[in-house]
C-alpha positions in Angstrom: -8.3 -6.3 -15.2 -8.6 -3.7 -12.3 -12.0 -2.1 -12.6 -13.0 1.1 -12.0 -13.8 2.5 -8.3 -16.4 3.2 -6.9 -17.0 6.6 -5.1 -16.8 5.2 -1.6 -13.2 4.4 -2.1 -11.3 8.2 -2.7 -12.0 11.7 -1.2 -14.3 13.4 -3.5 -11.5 16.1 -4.3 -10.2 13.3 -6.9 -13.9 12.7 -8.5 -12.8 14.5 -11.3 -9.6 12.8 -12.3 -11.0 9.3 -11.8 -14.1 10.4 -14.1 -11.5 11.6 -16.8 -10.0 8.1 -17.1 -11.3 6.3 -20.5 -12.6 2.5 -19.9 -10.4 -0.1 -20.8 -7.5 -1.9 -19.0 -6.0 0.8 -16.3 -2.4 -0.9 -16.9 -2.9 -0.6 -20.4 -4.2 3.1 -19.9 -1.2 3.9 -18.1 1.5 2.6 -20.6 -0.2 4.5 -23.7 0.3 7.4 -21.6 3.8 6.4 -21.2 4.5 6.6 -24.8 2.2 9.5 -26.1 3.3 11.6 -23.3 7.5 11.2 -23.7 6.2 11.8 -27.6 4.3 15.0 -26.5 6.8 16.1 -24.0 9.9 15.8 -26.0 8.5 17.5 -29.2 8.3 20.5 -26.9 11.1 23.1 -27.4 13.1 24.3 -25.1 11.6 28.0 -25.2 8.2 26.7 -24.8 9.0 24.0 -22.2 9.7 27.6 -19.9 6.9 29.3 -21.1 4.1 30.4 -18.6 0.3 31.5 -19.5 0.3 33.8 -16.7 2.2 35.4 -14.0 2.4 33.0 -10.9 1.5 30.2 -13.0 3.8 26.8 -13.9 5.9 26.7 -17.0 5.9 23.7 -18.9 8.5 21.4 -17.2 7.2 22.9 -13.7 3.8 20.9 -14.6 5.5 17.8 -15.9 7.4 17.8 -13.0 4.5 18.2 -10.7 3.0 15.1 -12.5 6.5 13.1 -11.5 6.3 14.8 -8.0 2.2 13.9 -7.6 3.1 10.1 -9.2 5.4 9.2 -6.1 3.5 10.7 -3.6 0.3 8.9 -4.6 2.4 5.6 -5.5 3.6 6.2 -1.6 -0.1 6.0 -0.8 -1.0 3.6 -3.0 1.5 0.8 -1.5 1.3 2.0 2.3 -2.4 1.0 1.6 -1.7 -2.4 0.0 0.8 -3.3 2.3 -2.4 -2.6 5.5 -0.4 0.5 6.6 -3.7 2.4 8.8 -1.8 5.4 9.0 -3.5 8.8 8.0 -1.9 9.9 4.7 -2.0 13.7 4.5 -2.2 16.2 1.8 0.9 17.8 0.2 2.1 21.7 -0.6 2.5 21.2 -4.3 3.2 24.8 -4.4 5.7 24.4 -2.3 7.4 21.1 -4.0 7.5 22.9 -7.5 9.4 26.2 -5.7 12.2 24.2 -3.8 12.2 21.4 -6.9 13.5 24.4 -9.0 12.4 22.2 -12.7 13.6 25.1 -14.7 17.0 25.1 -14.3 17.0 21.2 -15.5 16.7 20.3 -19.5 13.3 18.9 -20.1 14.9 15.7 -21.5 16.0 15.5 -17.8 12.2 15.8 -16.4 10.9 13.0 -19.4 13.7 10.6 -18.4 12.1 11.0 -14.4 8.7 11.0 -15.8 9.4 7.5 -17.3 11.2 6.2 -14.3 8.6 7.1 -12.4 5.9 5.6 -14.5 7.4 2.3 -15.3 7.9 1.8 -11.4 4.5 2.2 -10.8 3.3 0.1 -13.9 5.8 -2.6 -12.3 4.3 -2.3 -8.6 0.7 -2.7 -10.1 1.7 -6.0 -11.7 2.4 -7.4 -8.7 -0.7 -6.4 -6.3 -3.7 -8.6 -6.0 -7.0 -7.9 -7.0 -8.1 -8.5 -3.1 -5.0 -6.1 -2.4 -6.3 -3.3 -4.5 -9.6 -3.2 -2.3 -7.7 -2.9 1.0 -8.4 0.1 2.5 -6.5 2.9 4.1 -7.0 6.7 4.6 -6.1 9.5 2.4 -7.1 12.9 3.4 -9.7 12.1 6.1 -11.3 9.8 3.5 -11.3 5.4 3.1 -9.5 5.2 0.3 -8.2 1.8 -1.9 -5.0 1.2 -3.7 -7.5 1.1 -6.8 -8.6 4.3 -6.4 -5.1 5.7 -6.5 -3.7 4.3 -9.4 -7.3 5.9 -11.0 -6.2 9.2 -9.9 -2.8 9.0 -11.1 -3.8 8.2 -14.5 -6.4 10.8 -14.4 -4.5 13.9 -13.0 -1.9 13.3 -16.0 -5.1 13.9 -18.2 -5.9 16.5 -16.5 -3.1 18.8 -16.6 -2.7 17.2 -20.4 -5.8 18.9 -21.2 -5.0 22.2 -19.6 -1.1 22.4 -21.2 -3.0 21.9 -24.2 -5.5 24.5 -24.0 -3.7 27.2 -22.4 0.2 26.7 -23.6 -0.3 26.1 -27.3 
């Protein structure tokens, strides 16, 4: 069971996602997600999945497919680090990926099927790392980070903007 990181292993900027993540079994954290969110996702119509809460701001399948976007990036990180890769690992425009990813012209069953793709890839790539592997460390934005850490945040920034599609688009 990979156990929860400590706050010497990420940048602060992720503090809150890692501190949104229930206790338990992360692997088995990240599959319920699997499931509830395809369930979530796909009960969402096709009006709503375009709907936006305020000029300028994501619709629906721009967020989900932010979370696919932000899941590769960070599962990029995540195995550069494991594997002893030292090199600095930047921040990302995520502004910019949503404009040129253009999500709203795709259906939103299009957007789950990446979303589970995406997920199941990382679920598999975590079943194969090490515990001692999972404590290497590299560096994410100017900041010693482990692969642990990561796959924390990427369980905890899908709660994240869980919590705020729920509270500002229904």
């Amino acid at each position: 069971m990979m156990s929860r990181p400590n706050p010497n292993e990420y940048n602060p900027h992720f503090k809150g996602y890692i501190e949104l993540v229930p206790e338990g079994d992360l692997q088995t954290i990240l599959k319920k997600q699997l499931e509830e969110s395809i369930s979530f996702f796909k009960a969402i119509s096709k009006e709503k999945s375009e709907y936006r809460y305020a000029e300028g701001k994501w619709s629906i399948k721009e967020v989900l497919g932010h979370l696919v976007d932000t899941e590769r990036i960070m599962c990029y990180r995540l195995l550069a680090i494991a594997r002893g890769d030292h090199t600095p690992l930047p921040s990302f425009d995520e502004n910019a990926y949503n404009e040129n990813a253009n999500f709203n012209r795709l259906e939103l069953e299009q957007i789950i099927y990446e979303y589970q793709t995406v997920r199941q890839a990382t679920l598999s790539m975590l079943e194969n790392l090490s515990n001692e592997t999972l404590e290497n460390e590299g560096n994410v934005l100017n900041h010693p980070t482990t692969p642990r850490a990561i796959a924390y945040i990427i369980a905890g920034h899908e709660l994240h903007h869980l919590k705020i599609i729920n509270d500002r688009y229904f």
